[in-house]
Residue frames relative to the residue before (quaternion, step in Angstrom):
aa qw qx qy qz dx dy dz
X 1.0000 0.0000 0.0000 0.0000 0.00 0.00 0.00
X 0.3555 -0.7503 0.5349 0.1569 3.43 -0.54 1.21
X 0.8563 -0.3974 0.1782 0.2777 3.28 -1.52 0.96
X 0.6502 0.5021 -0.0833 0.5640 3.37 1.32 -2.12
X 0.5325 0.6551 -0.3489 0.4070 3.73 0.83 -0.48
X 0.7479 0.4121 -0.1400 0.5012 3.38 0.77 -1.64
X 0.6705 0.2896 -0.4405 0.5220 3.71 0.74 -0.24
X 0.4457 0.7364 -0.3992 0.3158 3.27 0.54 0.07
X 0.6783 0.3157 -0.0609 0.6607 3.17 1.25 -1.52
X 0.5857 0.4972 -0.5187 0.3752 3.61 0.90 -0.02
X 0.5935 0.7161 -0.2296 0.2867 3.34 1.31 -1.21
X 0.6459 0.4727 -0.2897 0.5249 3.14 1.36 -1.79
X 0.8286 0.4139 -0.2769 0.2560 3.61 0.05 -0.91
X 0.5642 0.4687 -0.4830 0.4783 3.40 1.98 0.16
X 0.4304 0.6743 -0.3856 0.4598 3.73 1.34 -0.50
X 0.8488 0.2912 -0.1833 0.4013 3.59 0.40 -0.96
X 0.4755 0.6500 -0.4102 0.4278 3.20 1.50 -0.04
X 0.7377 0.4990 -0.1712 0.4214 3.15 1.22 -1.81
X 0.4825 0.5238 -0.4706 0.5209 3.90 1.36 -0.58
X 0.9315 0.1635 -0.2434 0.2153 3.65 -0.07 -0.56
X 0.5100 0.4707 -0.4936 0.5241 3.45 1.68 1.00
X 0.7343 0.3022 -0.5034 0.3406 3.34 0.81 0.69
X 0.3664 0.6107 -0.5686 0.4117 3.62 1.51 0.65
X 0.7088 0.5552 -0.2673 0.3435 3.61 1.14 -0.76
X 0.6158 0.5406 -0.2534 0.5141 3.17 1.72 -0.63
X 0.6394 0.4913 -0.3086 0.5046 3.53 1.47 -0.65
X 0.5832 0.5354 -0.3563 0.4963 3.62 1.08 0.10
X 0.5560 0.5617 -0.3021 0.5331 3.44 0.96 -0.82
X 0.6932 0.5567 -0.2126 0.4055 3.70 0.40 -1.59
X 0.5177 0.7121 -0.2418 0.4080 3.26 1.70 -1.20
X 0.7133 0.5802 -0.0639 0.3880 2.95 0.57 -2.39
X 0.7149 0.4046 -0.1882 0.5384 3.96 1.18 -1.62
X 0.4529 -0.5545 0.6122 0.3357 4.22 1.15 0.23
X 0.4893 0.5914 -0.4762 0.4289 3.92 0.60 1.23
X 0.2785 0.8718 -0.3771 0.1419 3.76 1.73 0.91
X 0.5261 0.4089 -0.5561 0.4967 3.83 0.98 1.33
X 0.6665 0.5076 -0.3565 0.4135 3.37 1.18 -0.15
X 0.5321 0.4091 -0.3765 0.6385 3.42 1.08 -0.43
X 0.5223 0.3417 -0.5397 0.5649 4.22 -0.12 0.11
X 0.6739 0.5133 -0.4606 0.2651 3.52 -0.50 -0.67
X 0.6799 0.4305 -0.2748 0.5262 3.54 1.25 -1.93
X 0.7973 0.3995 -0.3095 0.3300 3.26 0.26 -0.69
X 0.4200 0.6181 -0.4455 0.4930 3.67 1.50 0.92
X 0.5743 0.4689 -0.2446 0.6249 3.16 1.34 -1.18
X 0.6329 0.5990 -0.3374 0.3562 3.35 -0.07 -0.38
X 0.6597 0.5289 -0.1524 0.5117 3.37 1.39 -0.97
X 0.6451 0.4514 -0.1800 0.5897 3.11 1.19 -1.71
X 0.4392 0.6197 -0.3780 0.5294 3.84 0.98 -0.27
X 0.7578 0.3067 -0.1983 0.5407 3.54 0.01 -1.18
X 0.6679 0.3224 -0.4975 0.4500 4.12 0.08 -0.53
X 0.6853 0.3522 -0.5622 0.3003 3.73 0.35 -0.49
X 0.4185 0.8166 -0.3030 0.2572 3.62 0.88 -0.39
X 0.7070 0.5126 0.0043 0.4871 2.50 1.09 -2.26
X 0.6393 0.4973 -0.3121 0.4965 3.56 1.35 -1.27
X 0.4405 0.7164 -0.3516 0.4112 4.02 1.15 -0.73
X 0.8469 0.2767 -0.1488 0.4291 2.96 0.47 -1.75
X 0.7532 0.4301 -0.3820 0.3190 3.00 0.51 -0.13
X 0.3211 0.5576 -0.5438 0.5388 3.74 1.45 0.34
X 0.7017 0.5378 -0.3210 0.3395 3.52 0.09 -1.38
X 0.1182 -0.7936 0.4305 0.4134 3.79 1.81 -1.05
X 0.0822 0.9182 -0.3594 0.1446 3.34 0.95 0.80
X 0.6414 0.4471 -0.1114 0.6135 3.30 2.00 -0.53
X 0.0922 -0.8777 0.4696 -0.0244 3.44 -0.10 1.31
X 0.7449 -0.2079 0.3539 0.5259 3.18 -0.84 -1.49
X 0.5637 -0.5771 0.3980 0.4369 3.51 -1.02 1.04
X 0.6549 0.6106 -0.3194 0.3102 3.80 0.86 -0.82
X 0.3487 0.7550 -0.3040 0.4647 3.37 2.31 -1.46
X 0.8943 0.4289 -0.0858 0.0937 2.47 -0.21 -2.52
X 0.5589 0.6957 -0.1877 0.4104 3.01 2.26 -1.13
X 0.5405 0.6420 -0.3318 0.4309 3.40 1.45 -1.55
X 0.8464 0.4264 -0.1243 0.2938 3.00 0.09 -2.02
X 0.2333 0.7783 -0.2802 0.5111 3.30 2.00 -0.27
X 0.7344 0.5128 -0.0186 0.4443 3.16 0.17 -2.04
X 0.8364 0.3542 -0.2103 0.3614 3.42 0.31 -1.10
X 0.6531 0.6979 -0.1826 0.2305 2.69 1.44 -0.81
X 0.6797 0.5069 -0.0682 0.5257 2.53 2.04 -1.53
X 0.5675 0.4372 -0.3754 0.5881 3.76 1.50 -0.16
X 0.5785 0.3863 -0.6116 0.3770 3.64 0.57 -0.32
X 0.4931 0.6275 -0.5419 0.2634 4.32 0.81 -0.76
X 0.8281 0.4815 -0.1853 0.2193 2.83 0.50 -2.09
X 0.5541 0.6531 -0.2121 0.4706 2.99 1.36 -1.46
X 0.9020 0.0397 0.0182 0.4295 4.04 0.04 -1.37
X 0.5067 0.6579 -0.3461 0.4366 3.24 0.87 -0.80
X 0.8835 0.2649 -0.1093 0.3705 3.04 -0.68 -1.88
X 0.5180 0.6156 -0.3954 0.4431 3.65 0.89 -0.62
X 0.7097 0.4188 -0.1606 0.5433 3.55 0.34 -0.96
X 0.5342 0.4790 -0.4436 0.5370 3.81 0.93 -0.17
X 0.7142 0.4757 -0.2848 0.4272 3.24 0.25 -1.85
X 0.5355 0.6196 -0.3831 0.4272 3.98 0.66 -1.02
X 0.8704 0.3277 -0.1898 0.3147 3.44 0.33 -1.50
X 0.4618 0.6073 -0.4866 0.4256 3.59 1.83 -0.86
X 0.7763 0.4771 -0.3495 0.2182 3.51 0.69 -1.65
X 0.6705 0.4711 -0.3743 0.4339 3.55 0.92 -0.54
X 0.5475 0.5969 -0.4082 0.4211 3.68 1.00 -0.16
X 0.2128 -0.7215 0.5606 0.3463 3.36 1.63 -1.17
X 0.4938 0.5008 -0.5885 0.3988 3.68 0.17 1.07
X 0.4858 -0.7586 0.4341 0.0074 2.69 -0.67 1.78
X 0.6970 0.6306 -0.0976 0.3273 3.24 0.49 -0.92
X 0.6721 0.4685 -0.1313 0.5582 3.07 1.46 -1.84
X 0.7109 0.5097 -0.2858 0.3913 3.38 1.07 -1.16
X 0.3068 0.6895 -0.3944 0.5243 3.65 1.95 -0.59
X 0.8927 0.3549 -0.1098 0.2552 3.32 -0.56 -1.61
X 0.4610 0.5977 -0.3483 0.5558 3.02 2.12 -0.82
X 0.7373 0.4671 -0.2594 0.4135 3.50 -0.18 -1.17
X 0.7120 0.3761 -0.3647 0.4675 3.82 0.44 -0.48
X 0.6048 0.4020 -0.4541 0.5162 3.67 0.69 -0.55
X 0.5077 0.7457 -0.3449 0.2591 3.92 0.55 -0.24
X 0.7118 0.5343 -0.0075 0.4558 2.36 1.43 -1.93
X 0.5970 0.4865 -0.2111 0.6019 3.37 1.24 -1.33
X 0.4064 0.6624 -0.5629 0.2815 3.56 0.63 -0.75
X 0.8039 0.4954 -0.0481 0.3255 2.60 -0.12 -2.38
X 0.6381 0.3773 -0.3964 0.5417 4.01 0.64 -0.97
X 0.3674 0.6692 -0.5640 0.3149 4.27 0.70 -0.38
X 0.8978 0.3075 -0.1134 0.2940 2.51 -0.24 -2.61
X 0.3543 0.6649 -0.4474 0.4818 3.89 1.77 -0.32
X 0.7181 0.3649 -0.3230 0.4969 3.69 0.09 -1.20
X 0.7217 0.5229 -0.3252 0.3160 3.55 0.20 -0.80
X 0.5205 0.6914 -0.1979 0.4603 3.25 1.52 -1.01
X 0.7096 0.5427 -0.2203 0.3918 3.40 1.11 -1.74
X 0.5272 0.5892 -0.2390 0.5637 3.32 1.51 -1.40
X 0.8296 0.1682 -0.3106 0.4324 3.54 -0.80 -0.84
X 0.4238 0.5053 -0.5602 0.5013 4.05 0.81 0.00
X 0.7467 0.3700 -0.2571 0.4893 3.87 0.23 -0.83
X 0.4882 0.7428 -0.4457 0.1062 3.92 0.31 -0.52
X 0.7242 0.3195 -0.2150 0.5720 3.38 0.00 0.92
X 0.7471 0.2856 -0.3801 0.4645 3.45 0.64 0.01
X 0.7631 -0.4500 0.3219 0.3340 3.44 -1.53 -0.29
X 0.2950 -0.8154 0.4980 0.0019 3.05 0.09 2.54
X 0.2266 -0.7268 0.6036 0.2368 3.97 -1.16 0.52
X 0.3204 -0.7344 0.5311 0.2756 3.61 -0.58 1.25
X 0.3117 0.6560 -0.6811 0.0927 3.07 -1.69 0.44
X 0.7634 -0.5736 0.1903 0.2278 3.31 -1.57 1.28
X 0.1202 -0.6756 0.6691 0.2853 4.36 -0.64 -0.17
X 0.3295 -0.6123 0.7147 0.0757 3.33 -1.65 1.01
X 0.1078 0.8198 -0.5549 -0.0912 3.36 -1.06 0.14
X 0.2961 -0.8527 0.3495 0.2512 3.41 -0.18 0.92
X 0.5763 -0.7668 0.2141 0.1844 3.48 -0.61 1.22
X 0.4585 0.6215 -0.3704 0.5161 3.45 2.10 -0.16
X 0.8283 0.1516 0.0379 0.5381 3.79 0.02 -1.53
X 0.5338 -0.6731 0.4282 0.2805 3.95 0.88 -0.44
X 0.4535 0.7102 -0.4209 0.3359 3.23 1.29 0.30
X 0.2398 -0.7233 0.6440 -0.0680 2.91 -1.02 2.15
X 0.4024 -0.6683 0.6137 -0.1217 2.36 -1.93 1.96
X 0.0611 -0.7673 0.5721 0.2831 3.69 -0.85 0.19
X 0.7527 0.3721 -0.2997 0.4529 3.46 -1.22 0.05
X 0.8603 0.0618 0.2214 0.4551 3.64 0.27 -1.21
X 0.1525 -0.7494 0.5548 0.3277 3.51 -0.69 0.52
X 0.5627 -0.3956 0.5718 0.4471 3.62 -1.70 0.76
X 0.7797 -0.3367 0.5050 0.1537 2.91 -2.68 0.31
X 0.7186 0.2946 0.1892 0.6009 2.90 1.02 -2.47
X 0.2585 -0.6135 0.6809 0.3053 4.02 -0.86 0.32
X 0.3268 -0.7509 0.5581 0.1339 3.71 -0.86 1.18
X 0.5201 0.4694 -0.4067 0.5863 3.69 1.35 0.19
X 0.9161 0.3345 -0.0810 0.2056 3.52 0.26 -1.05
X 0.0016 -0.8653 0.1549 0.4767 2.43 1.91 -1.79
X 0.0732 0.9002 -0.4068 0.1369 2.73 1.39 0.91
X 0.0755 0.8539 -0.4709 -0.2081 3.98 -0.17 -0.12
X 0.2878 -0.7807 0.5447 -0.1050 3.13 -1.50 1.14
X 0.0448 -0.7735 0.6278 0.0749 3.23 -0.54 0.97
X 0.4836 -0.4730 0.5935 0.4361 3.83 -1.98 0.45
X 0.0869 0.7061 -0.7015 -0.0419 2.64 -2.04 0.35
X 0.0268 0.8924 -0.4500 -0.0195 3.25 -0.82 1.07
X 0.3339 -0.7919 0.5081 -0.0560 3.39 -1.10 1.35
X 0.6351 -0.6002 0.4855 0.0276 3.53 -1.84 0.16
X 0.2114 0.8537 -0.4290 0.2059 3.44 0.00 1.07
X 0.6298 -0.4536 0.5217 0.3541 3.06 -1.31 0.43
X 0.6685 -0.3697 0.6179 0.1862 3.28 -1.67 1.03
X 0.8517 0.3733 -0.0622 0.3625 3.47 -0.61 -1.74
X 0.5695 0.5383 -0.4815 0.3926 4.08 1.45 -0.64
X 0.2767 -0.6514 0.6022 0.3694 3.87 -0.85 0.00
X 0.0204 -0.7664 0.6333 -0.1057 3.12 -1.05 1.26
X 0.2309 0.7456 -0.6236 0.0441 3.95 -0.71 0.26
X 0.8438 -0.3097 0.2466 0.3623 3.05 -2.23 0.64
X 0.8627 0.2311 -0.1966 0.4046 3.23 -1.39 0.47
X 0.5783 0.6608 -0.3905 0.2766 3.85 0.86 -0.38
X 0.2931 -0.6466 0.6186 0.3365 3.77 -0.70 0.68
X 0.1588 -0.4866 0.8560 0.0721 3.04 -2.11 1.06
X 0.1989 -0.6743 0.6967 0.1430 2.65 -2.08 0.28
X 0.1177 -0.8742 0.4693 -0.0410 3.42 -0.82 1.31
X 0.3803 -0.8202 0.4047 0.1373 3.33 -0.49 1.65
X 0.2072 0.7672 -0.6057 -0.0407 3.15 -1.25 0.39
X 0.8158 -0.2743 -0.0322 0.5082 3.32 -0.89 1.39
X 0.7829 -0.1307 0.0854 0.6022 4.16 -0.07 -0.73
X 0.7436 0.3797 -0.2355 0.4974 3.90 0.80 -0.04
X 0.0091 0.8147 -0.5789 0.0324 3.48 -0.51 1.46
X 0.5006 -0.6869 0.5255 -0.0383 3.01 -1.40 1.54
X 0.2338 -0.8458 0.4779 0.0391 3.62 -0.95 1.28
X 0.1850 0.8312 -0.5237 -0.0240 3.59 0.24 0.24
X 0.3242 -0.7262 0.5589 0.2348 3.46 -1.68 -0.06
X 0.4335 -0.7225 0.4128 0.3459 3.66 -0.43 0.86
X 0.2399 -0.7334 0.6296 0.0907 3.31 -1.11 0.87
X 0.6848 -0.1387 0.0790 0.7111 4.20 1.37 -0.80
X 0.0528 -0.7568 0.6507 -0.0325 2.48 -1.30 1.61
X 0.0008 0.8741 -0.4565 0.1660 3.46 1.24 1.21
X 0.3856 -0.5498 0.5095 0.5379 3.43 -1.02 0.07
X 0.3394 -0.6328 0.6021 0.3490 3.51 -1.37 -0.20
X 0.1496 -0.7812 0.5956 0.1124 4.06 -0.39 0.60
X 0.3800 0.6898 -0.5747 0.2226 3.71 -0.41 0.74
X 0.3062 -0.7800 0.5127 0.1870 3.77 -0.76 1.02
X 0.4930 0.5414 -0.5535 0.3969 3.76 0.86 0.87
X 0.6784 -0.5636 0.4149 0.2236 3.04 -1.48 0.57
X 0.2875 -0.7720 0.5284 0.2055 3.50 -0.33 1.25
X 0.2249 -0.7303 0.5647 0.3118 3.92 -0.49 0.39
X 0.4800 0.6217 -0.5107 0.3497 3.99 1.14 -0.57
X 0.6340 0.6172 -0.2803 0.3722 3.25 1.12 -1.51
X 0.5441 0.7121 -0.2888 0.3369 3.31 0.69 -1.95
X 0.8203 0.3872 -0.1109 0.4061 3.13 -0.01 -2.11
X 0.6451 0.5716 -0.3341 0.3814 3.66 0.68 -1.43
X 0.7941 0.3572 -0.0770 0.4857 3.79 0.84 -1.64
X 0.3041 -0.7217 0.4971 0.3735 3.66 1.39 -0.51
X 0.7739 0.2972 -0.3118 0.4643 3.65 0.78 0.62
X 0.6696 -0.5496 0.2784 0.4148 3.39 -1.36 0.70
X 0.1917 -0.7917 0.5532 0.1746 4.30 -0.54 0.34
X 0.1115 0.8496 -0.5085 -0.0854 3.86 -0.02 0.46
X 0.5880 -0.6666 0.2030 0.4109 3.53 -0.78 1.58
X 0.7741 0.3182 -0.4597 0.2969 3.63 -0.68 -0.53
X 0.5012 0.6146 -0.3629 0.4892 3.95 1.38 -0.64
X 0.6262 0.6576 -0.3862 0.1622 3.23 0.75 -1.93
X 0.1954 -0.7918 0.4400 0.3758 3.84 -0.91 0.17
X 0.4422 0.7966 -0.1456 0.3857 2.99 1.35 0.84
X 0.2068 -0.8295 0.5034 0.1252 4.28 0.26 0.47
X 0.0477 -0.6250 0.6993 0.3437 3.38 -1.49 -0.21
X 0.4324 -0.6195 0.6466 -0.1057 2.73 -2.10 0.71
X 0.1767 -0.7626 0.6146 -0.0970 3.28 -0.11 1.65
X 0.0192 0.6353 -0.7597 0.1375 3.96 -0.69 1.46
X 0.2070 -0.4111 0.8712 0.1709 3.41 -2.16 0.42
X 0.5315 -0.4886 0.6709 0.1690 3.10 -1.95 1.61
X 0.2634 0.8081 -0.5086 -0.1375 3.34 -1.49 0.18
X 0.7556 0.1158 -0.1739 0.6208 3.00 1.87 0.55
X 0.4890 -0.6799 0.5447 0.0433 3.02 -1.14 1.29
X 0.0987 0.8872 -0.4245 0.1514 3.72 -0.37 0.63
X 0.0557 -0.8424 0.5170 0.1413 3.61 0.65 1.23
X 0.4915 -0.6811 0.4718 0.2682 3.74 -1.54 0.92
């Protein structure tokens, strides 16, 4: 491996480190009522991921969907399989609690990955049925079709919820909103933040704007979030 190689791979993995401690820092920033600072991280964050993205792909690190699946696969059984064991081993004799917490849930999720991944490239090429993943925001356990009640890794429990928005707000998959209600505010994470097209009359709309809103006109979206925390003010 040649000199320019290794910073390469040093690059991608500080690039990808830094995309997701400042999605985490823009969530926090959320949480303290700091919402031009949390835009900011989560700009960087982006620009984070293209230099990443530009990394890997000098590196030609992005093959074939089949490639990408394999290595997918291995990657995640090499976690479950050696890695994390030996993590979880060492938090517990150290008696950090916490580490061995966090160890053990990526473990878990590890393993239901490389399953899902497995299913996919067993199917590649034929006639795939779309439907949504859920992922639960404590431990990562990913759901298909539907999210459980209860997170069976964590037990974390989550309910859907679904809301109103402006057209014009930027919203995307996986972001935490926060949603007030009278002394007790509510965290969720978007799961679809599609428009919604439907030419009946929304009454949420109706009442909220004092006029009638009709979906494809409407300036307005729904917005599918799983609750996942509960947070008196």
């Amino acid at each position: 491996m040649s000199k320019t190689e290794q910073f390469l791979k040093e690059a991608f993995a500080g690039e990808s480190q830094a995309n997701r401690k400042y999605l985490a820092f823009a969530a926090k920033a959320e949480e303290e009522g700091f919402p031009q600072v949390a835009r900011l991280f989560r700009a960087a964050a982006e620009a984070e991921t293209i230099h990443a993205h530009n990394h890997l792909r000098v590196l030609k690190g992005i093959r074939s969907t089949k490639e990408n699946l394999e290595e997918a696969i291995a990657g995640e059984t090499h976690e479950f399989k050696n890695m994390y064991p030996e993590m979880i081993e060492i938090a517990r004799k150290e008696g950090n609690k916490e580490a061995e917490r966090t160890f053990n849930y990526a473990n878990e999720v590890e393993k239901i990955h490389a399953n899902l991944y497995q299913t996919l490239l067993n199917n590649l090429g034929k006639v795939q049925e779309n439907f949504p993943y859920y992922v639960c925001p404590v431990c990562g356990f990913t759901a298909e079709r539907e999210a459980p009640n209860t997170c069976p890794v964590c037990g974390t429990k989550g309910d859907s919820v679904s809301f109103f928005l402006k057209k014009g707000v930027n919203l995307s998959f996986g972001q935490i909103v926060r949603i007030g209600s009278g002394e007790i505010s509510f965290y969720a994470r978007v799961v679809n933040a599609e428009s919604s097209s439907t030419l009946d009359t929304i009454e949420q709309l109706r009442e909220a704007e004092g006029k009638e809103a009709f979906g494809p006109y409407s300036a307005y979206r729904s917005v599918e979030a799983i609750l996942f925390l509960e947070k008196k003010s």
